[in-house]
C-alpha positions in Angstrom: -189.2 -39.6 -68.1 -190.6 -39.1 -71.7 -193.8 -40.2 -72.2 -195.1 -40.6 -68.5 -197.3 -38.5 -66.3 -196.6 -37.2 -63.3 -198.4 -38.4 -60.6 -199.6 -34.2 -59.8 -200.8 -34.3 -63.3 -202.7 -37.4 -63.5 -204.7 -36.3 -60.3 -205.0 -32.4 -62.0 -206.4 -34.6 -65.6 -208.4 -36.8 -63.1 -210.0 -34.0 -61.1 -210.7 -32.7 -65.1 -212.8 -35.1 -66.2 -216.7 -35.6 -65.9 -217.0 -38.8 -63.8 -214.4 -38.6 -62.1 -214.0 -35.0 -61.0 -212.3 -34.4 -57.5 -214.4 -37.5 -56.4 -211.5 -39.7 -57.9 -208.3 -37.3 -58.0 -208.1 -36.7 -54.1 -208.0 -40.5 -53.8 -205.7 -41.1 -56.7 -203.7 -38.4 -54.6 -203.7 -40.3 -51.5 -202.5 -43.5 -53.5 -199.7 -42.0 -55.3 -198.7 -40.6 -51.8 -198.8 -36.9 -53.0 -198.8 -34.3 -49.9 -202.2 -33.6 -48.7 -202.5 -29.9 -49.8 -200.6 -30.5 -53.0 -203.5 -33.2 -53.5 -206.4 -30.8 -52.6 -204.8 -27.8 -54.7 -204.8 -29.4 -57.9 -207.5 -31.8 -56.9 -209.6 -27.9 -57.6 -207.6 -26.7 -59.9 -207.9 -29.4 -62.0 -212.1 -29.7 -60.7 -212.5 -25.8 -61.7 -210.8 -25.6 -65.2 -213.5 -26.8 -67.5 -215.8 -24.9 -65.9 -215.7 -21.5 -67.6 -215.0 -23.3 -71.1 -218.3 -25.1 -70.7 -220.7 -22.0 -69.5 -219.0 -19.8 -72.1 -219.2 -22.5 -75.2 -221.7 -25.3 -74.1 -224.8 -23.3 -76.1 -223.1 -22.6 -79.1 -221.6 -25.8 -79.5 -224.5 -27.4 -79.3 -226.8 -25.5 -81.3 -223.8 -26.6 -83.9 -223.4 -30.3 -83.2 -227.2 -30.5 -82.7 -227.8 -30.1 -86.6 -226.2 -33.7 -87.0 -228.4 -36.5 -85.5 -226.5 -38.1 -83.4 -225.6 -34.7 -81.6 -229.1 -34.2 -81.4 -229.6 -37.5 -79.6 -226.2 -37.2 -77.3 -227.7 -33.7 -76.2 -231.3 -34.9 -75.6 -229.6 -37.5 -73.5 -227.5 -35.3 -71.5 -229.7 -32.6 -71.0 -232.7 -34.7 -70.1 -230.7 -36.3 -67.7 -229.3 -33.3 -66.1 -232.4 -31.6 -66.1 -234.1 -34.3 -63.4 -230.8 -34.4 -61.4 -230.5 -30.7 -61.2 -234.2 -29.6 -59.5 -232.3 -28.4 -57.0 -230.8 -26.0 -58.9 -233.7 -24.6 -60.7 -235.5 -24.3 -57.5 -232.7 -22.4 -54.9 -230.5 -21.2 -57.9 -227.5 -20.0 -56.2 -227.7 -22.3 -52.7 -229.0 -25.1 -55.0 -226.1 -25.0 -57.0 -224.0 -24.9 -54.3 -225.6 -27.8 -52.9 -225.9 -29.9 -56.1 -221.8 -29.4 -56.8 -221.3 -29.6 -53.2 -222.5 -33.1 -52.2 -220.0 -35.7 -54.0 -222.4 -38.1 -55.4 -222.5 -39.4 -58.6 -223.5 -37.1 -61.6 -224.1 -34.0 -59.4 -220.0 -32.4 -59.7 -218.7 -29.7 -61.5 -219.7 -30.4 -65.1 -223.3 -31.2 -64.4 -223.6 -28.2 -62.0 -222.3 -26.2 -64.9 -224.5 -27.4 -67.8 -227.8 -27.4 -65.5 -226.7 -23.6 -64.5 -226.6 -22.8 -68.7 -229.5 -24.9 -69.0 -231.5 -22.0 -66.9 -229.5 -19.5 -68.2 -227.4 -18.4 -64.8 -225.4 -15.6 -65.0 -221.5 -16.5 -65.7 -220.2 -14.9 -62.4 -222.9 -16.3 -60.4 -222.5 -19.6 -61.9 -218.3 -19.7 -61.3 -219.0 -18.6 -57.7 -221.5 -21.3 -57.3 -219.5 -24.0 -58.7 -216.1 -23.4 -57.0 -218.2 -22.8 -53.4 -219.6 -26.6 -54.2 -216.2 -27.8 -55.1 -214.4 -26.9 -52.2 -217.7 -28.5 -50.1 -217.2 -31.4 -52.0 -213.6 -31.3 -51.8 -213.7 -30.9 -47.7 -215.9 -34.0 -47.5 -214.0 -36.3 -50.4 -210.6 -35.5 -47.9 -212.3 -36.2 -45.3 -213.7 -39.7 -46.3 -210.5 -40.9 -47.6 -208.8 -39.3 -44.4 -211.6 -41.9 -42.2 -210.8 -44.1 -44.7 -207.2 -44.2 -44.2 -207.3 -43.9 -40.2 -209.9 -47.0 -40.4 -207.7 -49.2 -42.5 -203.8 -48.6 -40.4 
């Protein structure tokens, strides 16, 4: 099977990326009728991943890219953006980033979470604990929406 993905690793790559997160990889699980805990495991492993990569190497890449004008305006973009979803998170710290990863609305997963929480300078540890506590809150309430979901339509 050169050349095609899995269906475990297209909802791990899924559950990777920034707008989709776990929000689309548990149901991209459920539709490519993988096992429910096989979905959920690599729905957060796949959620999780980035998230040390961007705490640790978010500020220095972007003091580099930011000396190039368009990284300058990508960055003011992003963090202006992130910076009014994420008033939560300056406000409670810890809970509010729990909070802001945990419900599964648009723009408030994993990757925001993590650049708000470098934004205002949150410890790493603190930061990691916070995130992966909102991603399994989001996680519980993505699986069980598609579960509702499922029930409602058979």
């Amino acid at each position: 099977m050169a050349g095609k993905i899995m269906p475990e690793g297209m909802v791990f790559l899924t559950a990777m990326l920034p707008v989709s997160e776990l929000r689309g990889a548990i149901p991209l699980g459920f539709a490519l009728n993988l096992p429910l805990e096989k979905t959920v495991f690599l729905s957060f492993l796949g959620n999780l991943f980035p998230i040390p990569f961007i705490l640790i190497f978010l500020k220095p890449v972007v003091k580099y890219l930011r000396k190039f004008l368009l990284g300058k305006k990508f960055f003011d973009w992003l963090f202006t953006r992130t910076e009014k979803k994420a008033k939560i998170v300056e406000r409670y710290e810890f809970l509010g980033l729990v909070i802001f990863v945990g419900i599964p609305l648009p723009m408030t997963g994993a990757w925001t979470g993590a650049i708000a929480a470098s934004l205002l300078g949150m410890r790493f540890t603190k930061a990691i604990l916070a995130i992966t506590l909102g991603i399994i809150i989001a996680e519980i309430i993505v699986t069980l929406l598609v579960l509702t979901g499922k029930i409602i339509i058979s």
